[in-house]
Each structure stands twice: as structure tokens, then as C-alpha cells.
N, C-alpha and C positions, 0 to 999 in steps of 0.2 A: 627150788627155783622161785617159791614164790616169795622167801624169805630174801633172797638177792634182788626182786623186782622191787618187796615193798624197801627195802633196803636203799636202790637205787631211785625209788622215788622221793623214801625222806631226803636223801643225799640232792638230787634236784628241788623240793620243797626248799632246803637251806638256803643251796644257793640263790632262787630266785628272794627268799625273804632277804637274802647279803646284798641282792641288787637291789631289790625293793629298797632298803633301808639306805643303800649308798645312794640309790636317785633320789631319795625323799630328802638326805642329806645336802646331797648338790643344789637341790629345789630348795631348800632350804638358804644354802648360801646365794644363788643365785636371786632368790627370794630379797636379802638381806645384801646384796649388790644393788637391787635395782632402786630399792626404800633407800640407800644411803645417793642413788643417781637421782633418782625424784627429788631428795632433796637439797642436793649441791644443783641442782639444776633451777629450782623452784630460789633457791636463796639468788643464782646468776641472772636469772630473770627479776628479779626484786630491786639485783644493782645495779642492769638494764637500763630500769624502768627510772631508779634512783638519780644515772648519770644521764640517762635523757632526760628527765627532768630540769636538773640544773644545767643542760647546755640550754635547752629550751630557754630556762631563766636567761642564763647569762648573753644570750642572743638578745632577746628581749630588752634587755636593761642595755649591750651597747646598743640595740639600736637608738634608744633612747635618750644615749649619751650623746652617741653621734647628731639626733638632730636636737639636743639642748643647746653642742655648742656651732651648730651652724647655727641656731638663734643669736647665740651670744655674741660670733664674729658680727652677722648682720646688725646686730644692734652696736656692736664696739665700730664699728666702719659708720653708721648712720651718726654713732655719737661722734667721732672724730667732725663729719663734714659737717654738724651742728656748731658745732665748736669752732671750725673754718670761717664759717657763713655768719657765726654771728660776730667775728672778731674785725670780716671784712666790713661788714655793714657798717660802722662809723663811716668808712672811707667812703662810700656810697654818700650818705651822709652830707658828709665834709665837700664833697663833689658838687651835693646840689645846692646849698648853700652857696658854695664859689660862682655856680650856673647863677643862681638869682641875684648876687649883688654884681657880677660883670657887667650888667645892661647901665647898673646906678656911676660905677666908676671905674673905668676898663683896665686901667693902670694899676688895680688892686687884684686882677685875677691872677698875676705874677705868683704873689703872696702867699694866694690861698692856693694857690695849685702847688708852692713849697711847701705849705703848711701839711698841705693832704701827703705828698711825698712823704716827710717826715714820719707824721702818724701812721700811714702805711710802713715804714720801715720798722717801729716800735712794733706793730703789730705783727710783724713777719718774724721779730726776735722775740715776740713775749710766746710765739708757738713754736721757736726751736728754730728757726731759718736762718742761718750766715749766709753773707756773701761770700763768697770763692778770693780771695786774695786776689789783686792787680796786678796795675802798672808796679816796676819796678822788681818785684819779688821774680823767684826764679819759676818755671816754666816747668808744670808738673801734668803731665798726660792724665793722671787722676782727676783733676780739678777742670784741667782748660784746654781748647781745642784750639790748634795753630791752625787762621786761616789764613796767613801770609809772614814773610820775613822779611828784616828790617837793621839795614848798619847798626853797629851799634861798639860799645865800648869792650862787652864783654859778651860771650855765647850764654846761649838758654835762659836771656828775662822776657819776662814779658814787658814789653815796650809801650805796648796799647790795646786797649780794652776795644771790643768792636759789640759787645755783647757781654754784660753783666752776668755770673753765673752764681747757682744758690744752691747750699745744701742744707740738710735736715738730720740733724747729727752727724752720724758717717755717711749717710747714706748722698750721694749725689743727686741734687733735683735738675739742675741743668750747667753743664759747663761752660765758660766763660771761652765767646770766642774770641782768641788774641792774635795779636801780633805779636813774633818772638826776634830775640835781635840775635845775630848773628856777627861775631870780631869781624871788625874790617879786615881784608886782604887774607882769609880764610877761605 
């Protein structure tokens, strides 16, 4: 009996050192799971750290974008009206010139008040500004605002100017208010 006991106990000895050996091996893998999760975790953390960084950056630099070029519009608008103000200023100019020889010859401020017209016109084309087409041309809602009708020989010209209109390339600065004719017995 006692040869069946010790028998039965090397037979449990085994099997615990089969478990032994199979936990140590599990511990083992599970071991070599967790080193390979540390460091797929540690590298995720790295590129984390990598892409916060560069949004960080690139936050950074548009903001920086953004307020370079509100500088630049502010200064491109500042330069524009520089450029306005100083093309007017002859006309200024030219104006008080006319003011101080009117008193000497009053018949002469005709003249000079054509003269300044002129040079104001030069100066409204040397910056890009046409007139709006007139009398006579045909009658375009783009260009010109009909503030009355008028007999006429044929439909949609404008017959008469009430108000000068100007633009700035395409762009409309102000439209010409007309009169437009309309066929007689229409």
C-alpha cells in the first residue's frame, strides 16, 4: 500500500511540476505580451507626442499666417488710399490757385475750373476709372439707372444723362442716372 501511496504521490509530484512548468510557460508568454504591449504603446505615445507637436506647430504658424496677412491687406488698403489722396491732391491744388486768382480776374475762374475738371478726369483714368457710356448708347441695367422715360425714335437708349456714372474696371463705382427713350406710339 505504501508503494501505491508513494506511487500516487510521484504521479501528483508530475503533474503539479506539468502545471508548474505550463504556468511558468504561460507567465512567460504572457510575460513577452505584455514587453511587446509596453512597447507598441510607448512607440503610440511617442507618435502622440510627435503629432501633437506638429499640430501644435502648424496651429502656430497659421496663426501667424493669418495675422501677416491681415497686415498686409491693412497695409495693401492704406496703400491704395495713399495713392487716392495723393493723385487727388494736384486737384486741391489746382482749386486754390483758381480761389486766389478769381478775386484778380473773375472771368478767368471759368478756365481754371475747366482746367481742374480736365486734370481731375486724367487723374480718375491714370487710376483705372471710366465713365459709364451716355447719351445716345443703348440702355444697360449694368451700367445705368433709369430715372424717367422719354419719346424717342427707337426703344432702350439713353436719351439723357441726369447723373454721370463711373467704374473701376468691371467693377461698378456708381451708375449713371438716365433717361431712356422709349418708340413713339408704343
Amino acid at each position: 500500500m505504501k508503494e501505491k501511496r508513494d506511487n500516487q504521490d510521484e504521479q501528483a509530484a508530475e503533474r503539479l511540476r506539468e502545471e508548474e512548468r505550463q504556468l511558468l510557460q504561460e507567465a512567460e508568454q504572457a510575460s513577452a505580451e505584455l514587453d511587446k504591449a509596453r512597447t507598441e504603446l510607448e512607440h503610440a505615445e511617442k507618435e502622440v507626442q510627435t503629432l501633437k507637436d506638429k499640430y501644435v506647430r502648424l496651429l502656430a504658424e497659421f496663426d501667424n499666417y493669418r495675422k501677416r496677412m491681415q497686415r498686409e491687406v491693412e497695409s495693401a488698403r492704406k496703400d491704395g488710399e495713399v495713392k487716392a489722396i495723393r493723385a487727388l491732391l494736384p486737384v486741391l491744388d489746382d482749386l486754390e490757385r483758381a480761389l486766389e486768382h478769381a478775386g484778380a480776374k473773375p472771368e478767368a475762374i471759368a478756365e481754371g475750373v475747366s482746367a481742374v475738371h480736365q486734370g481731375f478726369h486724367r487723374i480718375l483714368a491714370s487710376l483705372g476709372v471710366e465713365q459709364v457710356p451716355g447719351e445716345g448708347q443703348p440702355f444697360d441695367p449694368n451700367f445705368h439707372e433709369a430715372v424717367g422715360v422719354v419719346e424717342g425714335e427707337e426703344d432702350e437708349k439713353v436719351a439723357q444723362v441726369y447723373q454721370k456714372g463711373y467704374r473701376y474696371g468691371e467693377q461698378l463705382v456708381r451708375p449713371a442716372r438716365v433717361a431712356v427713350t422709349k418708340k413713339k406710339g408704343t
